[in-house]
C-alpha positions as CSV (number, residue, x, y, z in Angstrom):
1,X,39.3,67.3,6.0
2,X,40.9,66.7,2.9
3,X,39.8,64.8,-0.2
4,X,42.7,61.7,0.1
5,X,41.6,61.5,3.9
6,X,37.8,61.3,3.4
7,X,38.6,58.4,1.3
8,X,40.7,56.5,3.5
9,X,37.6,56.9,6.5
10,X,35.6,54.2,6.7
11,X,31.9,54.6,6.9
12,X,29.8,55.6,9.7
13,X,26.6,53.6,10.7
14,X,24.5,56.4,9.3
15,X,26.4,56.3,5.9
16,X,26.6,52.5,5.4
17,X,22.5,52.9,6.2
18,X,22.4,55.9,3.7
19,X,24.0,53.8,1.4
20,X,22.0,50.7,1.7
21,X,19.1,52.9,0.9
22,X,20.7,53.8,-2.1
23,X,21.5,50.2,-3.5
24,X,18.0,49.5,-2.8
25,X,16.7,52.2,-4.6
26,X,18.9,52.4,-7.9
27,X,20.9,49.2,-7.9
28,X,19.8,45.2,-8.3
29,X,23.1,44.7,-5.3
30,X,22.7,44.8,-2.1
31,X,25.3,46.1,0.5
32,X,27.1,42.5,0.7
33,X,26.2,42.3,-3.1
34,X,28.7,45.3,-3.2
35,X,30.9,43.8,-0.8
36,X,31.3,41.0,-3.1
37,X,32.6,43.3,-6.1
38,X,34.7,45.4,-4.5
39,X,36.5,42.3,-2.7
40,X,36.9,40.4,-6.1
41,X,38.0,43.8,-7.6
42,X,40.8,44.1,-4.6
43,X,42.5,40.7,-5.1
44,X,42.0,40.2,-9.0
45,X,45.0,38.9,-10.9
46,X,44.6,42.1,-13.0
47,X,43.3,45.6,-12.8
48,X,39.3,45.7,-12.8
49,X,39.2,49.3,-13.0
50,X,36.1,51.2,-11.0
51,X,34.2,51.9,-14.5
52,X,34.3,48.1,-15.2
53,X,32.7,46.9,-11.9
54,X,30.3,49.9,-11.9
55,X,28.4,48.5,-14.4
56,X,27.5,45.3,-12.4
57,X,26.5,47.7,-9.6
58,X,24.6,50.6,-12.0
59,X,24.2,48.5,-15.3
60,X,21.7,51.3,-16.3
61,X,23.7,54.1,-15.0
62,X,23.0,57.0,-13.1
63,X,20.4,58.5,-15.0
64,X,17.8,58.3,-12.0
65,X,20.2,59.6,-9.5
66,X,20.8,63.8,-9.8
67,X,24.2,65.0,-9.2
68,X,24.4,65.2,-5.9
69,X,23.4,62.2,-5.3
70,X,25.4,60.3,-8.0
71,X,28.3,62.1,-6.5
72,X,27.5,60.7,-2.6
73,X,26.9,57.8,-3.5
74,X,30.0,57.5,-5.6
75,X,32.2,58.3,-2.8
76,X,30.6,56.5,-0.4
77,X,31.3,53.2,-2.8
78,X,34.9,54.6,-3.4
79,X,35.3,54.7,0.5
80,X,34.3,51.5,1.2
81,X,36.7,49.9,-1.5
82,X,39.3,51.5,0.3
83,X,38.0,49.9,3.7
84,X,38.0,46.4,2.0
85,X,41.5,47.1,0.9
86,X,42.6,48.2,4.3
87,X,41.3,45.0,6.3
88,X,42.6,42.8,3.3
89,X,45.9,44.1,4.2
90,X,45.4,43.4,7.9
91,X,44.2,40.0,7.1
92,X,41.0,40.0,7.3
93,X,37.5,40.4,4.9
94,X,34.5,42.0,5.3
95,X,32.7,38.5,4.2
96,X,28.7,38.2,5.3
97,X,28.5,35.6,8.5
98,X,28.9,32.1,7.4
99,X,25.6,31.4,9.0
100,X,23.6,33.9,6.7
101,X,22.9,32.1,3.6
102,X,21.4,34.9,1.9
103,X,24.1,37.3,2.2
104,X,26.9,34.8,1.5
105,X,24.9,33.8,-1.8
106,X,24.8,38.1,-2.6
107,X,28.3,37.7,-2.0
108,X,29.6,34.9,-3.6
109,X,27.5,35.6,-6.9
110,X,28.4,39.3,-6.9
111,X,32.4,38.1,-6.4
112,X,31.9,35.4,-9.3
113,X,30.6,38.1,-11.5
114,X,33.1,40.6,-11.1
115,X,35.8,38.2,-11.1
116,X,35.0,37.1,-14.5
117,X,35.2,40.8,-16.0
118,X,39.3,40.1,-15.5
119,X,41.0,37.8,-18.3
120,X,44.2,37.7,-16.3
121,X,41.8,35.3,-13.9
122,X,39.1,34.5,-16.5
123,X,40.5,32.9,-19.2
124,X,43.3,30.8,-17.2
125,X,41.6,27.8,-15.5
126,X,43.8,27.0,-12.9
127,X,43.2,31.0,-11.3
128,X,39.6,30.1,-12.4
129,X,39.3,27.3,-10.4
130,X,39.6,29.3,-7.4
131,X,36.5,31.1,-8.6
132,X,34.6,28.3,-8.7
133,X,33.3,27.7,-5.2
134,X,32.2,31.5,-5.4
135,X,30.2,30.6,-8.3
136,X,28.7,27.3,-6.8
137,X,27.6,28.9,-3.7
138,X,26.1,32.4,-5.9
139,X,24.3,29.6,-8.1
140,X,25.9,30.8,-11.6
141,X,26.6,27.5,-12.6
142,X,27.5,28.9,-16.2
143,X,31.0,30.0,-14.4
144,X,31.1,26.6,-12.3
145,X,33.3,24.1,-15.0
146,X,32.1,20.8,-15.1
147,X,35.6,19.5,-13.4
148,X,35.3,21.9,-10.4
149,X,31.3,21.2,-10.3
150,X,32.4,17.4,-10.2
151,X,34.9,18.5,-7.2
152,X,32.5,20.7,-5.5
153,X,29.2,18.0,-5.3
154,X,31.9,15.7,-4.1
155,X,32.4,17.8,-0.6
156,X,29.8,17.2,1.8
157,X,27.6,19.8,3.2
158,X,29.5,22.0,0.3
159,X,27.3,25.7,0.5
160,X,28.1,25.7,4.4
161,X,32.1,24.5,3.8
162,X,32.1,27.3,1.1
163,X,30.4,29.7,3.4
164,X,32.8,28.6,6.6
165,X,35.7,29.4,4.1
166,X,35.1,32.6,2.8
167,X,37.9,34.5,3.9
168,X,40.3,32.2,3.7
169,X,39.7,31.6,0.5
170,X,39.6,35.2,-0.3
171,X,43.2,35.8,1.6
172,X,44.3,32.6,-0.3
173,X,43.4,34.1,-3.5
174,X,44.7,37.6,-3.0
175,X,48.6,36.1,-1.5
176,X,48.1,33.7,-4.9
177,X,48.0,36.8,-7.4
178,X,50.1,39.3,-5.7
179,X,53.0,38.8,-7.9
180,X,50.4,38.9,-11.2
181,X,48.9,42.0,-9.8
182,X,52.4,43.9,-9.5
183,X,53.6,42.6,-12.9
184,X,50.2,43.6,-14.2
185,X,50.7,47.0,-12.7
186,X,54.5,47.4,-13.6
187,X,53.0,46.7,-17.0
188,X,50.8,49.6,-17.5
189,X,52.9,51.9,-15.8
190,X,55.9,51.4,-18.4
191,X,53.4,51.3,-21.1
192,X,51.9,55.0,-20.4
193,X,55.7,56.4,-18.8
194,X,57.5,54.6,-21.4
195,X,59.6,52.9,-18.7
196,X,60.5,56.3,-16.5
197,X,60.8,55.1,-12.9
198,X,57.7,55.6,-11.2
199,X,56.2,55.4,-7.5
200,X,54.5,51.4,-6.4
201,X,50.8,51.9,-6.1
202,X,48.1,49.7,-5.3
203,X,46.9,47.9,-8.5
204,X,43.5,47.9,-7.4
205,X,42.9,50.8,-5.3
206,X,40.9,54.1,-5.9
207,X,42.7,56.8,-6.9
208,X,41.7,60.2,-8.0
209,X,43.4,60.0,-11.3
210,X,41.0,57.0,-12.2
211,X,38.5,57.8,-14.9
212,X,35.3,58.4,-12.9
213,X,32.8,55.7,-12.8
214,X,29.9,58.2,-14.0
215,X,31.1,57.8,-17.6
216,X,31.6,61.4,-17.9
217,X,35.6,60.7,-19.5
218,X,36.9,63.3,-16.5
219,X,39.3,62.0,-13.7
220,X,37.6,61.3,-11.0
221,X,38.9,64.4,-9.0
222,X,37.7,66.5,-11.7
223,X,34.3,65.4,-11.3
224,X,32.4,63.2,-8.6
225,X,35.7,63.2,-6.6
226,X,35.7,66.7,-6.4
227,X,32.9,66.8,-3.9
228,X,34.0,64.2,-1.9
């Protein structure tokens, strides 16, 4: 099977388990903790690139994984991104339950966090704002403004109405910032082709031609890619 087709497959149970095992073991995310940046990174106003968001997954690296496993459990995070992109365009999410508080909170907080690595979303309150209930429900009330926290304690029963909305308020998000995204994108592609026509690609998918989220400055096909 090639490369571009391994990472288009979504995960088996065995390798969803595999990977939980591994987020256990070297991250401070679990799997819907993950869930959580990789959704925020799919629908973000700009481009959170994979090195960005690694850090919230592996803020001390990979020095206690050895290569092999780095580069698993690389691509299985890579593949999974892709799956998340996949039902986003069907939809859909892969949002925790509503009725499991502890891995909507994993969620929500992990979403809030990544969100606020983009300035596109970050530093404009009105995109912010649709952060918020993200942040309420992941208790990071440092990203919660004191407007929206006014709104929010104003809702009853507000953690379940923010678990119950979820998706939609992920779909509502990603519709919101499609145009931003694709301007964002059109952006950087004239400013590294110096305005040369070039193919539409999907601002916030994993590509092989991304640096690779080991820090090693190698595309990812050159290195943890190439094993995939």
């Amino acid at each position: 099977m090639q490369a571009e087709s391994i990472l288009k497959t979504p995960l088996s149970d065995e390798e969803f388990d595999f990977l939980e095992e591994l987020l256990e073991a070297h991250s401070p995310l679990d799997s819907e903790g993950l869930l959580g940046v990789l959704h925020a990174a799919a629908v973000a106003p700009g481009r959170i690139t994979p090195d960005q968001w690694m850090e919230l997954v592996m803020p001390s690296g990979f020095g206690d994984l050895d290569p092999q496993g780095m580069q698993a459990f690389l691509g299985l995070v890579f593949r999974v991104l892709n799956e998340v992109i996949e039902t986003l365009d069907s939809g859909q999410t892969l949002a925790p339950d509503p009725d499991d508080e502890d891995e909507c909170k994993s969620f929500a907080a992990a979403y809030a966090a990544t969100a606020s690595l983009d300035p596109l979303w970050r530093d404009e309150p009105a995109r912010w704002s649709l952060v918020a209930p993200f942040a309420y429900l992941g208790e990071q009330p440092d990203l919660v403004s004191p407007d929206d926290r006014k709104r929010l304690s104003k809702v009853k029963n507000t953690l379940a109405v923010i678990r119950e909305d979820l998706t939609p308020m992920i779909l509502e998000t990603r519709a919101d910032f499609l145009p931003v995204r694709q301007a964002a994108l059109d952006g950087v592609l004239a400013a590294s082709t110096n305005g040369a026509p070039q193919p539409i690609v999907a601002a916030n998918r994993v590509g092989r031609n991304d640096p690779c989220p080991c820090r090693s400055g190698k595309k990812y096909k050159r290195c943890c890619g190439a094993v995939v």
